[in-house]
C-alpha positions as CSV (number, residue, x, y, z in Angstrom):
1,X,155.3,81.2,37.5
2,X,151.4,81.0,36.4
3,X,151.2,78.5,33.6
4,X,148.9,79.5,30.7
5,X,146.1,77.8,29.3
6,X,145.3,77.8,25.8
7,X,141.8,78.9,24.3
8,X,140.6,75.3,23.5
9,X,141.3,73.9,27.2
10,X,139.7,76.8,28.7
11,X,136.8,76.3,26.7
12,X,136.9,72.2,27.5
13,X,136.6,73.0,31.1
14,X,134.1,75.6,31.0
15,X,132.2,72.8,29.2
16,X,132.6,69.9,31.7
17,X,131.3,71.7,34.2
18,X,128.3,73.2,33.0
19,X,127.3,69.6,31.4
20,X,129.0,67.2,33.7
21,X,126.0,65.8,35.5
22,X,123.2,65.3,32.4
23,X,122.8,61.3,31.2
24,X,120.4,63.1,28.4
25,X,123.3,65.2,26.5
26,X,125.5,63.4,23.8
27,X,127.8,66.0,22.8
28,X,128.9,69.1,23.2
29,X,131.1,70.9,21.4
30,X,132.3,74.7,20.2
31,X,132.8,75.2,16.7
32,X,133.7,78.0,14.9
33,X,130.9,79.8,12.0
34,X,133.5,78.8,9.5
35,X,133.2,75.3,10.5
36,X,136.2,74.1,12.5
37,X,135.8,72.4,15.7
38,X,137.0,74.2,18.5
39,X,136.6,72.7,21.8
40,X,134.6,69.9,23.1
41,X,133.5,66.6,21.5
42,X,131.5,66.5,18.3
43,X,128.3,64.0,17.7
44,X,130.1,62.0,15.1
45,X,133.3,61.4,16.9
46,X,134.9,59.9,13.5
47,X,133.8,62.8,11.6
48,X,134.4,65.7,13.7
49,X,135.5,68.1,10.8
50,X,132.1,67.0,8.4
51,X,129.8,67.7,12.2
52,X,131.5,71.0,13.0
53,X,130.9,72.1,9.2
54,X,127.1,71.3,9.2
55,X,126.2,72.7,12.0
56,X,128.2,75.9,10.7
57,X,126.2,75.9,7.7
58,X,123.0,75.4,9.5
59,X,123.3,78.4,11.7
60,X,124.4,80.4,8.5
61,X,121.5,79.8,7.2
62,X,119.5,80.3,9.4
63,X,120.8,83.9,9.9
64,X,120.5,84.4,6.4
65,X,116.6,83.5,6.3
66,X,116.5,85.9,9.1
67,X,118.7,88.8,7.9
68,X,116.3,88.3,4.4
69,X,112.9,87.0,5.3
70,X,111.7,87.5,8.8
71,X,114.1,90.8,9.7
72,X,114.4,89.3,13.6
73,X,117.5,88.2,15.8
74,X,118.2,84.5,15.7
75,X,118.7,83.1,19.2
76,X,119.0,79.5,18.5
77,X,118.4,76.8,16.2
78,X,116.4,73.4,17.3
79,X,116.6,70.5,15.3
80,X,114.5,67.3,16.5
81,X,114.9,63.9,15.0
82,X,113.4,60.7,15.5
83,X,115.4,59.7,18.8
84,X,117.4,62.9,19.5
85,X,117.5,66.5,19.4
86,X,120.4,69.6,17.9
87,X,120.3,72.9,19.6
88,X,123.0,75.2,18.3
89,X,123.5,79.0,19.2
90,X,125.7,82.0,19.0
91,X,129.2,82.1,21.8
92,X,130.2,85.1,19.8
93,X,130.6,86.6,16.2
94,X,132.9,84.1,15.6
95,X,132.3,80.7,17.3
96,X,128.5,78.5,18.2
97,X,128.0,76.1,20.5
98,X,126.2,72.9,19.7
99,X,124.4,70.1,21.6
100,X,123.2,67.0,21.0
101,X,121.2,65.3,23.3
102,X,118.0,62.4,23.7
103,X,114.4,63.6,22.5
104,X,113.1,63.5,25.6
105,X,115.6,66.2,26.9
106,X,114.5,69.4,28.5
107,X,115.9,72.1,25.8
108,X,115.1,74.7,27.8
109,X,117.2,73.0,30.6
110,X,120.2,73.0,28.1
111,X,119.3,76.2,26.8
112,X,120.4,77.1,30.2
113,X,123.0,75.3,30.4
114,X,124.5,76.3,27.0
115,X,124.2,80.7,28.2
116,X,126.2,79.7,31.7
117,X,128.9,78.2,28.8
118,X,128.2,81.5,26.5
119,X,128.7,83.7,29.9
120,X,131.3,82.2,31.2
121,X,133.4,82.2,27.8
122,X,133.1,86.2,27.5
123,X,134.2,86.5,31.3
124,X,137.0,84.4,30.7
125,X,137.8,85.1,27.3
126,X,137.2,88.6,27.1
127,X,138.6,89.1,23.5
128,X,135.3,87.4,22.2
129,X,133.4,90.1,23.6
């Protein structure tokens, strides 16, 4: 008998091996637009609930500057600090996944890395479609 994985390890493996190999990345997690963490591990590991919720509100947001001011598609948000950066996109209508990772990293290298995750999730989870 096949044994059946549930949504959240699905997603955890789909993230380990797209990110498994970069020293630069922090965190990675799926969260979903109404805030809840999903899958992965959250920046603040002793606040997982508080990141999950900002980072739902920031892409909210963000969508909502676009749906009102500047009448384009968002395809991701980029947030640099001092030392690090925060790169959080669109999985599907209902979920985002966020990174955090050094300054110096390449975003357009985890940009890549983030649509093999967002690929990967729609073939395996075809529901989120």
């Amino acid at each position: 008998m096949q044994q059946t994985k549930s949504v959240e390890n699905i997603l955890e493996e789909i993230i380990q091996q797209e990110f498994v190999s970069d020293q630069t990345i922090h965190s990675v997690s799926i969260v979903s637009k109404t805030g809840l963490m999903i899958a992965g591990k959250a920046a603040s590991p002793s606040k997982p609930e508080t990141f999950s919720a900002m980072a739902a509100i920031m892409y909210s947001s963000a969508e909502a500057t676009r749906t009102d001011a500047l009448k384009d598609k968002l395809e991701y948000i980029l947030c640099i600090f001092r030392g690090n950066k925060l790169i959080i996109s669109e999985v599907s209508s209902s979920l985002l996944i966020v990174v955090t990772a050094d300054r110096s990293a390449d975003h357009e290298k985890i940009l890549e890395s983030m649509n093999k995750v967002i690929t990967r999730t729609k073939q395996e989870l075809v529901w989120l479609r």
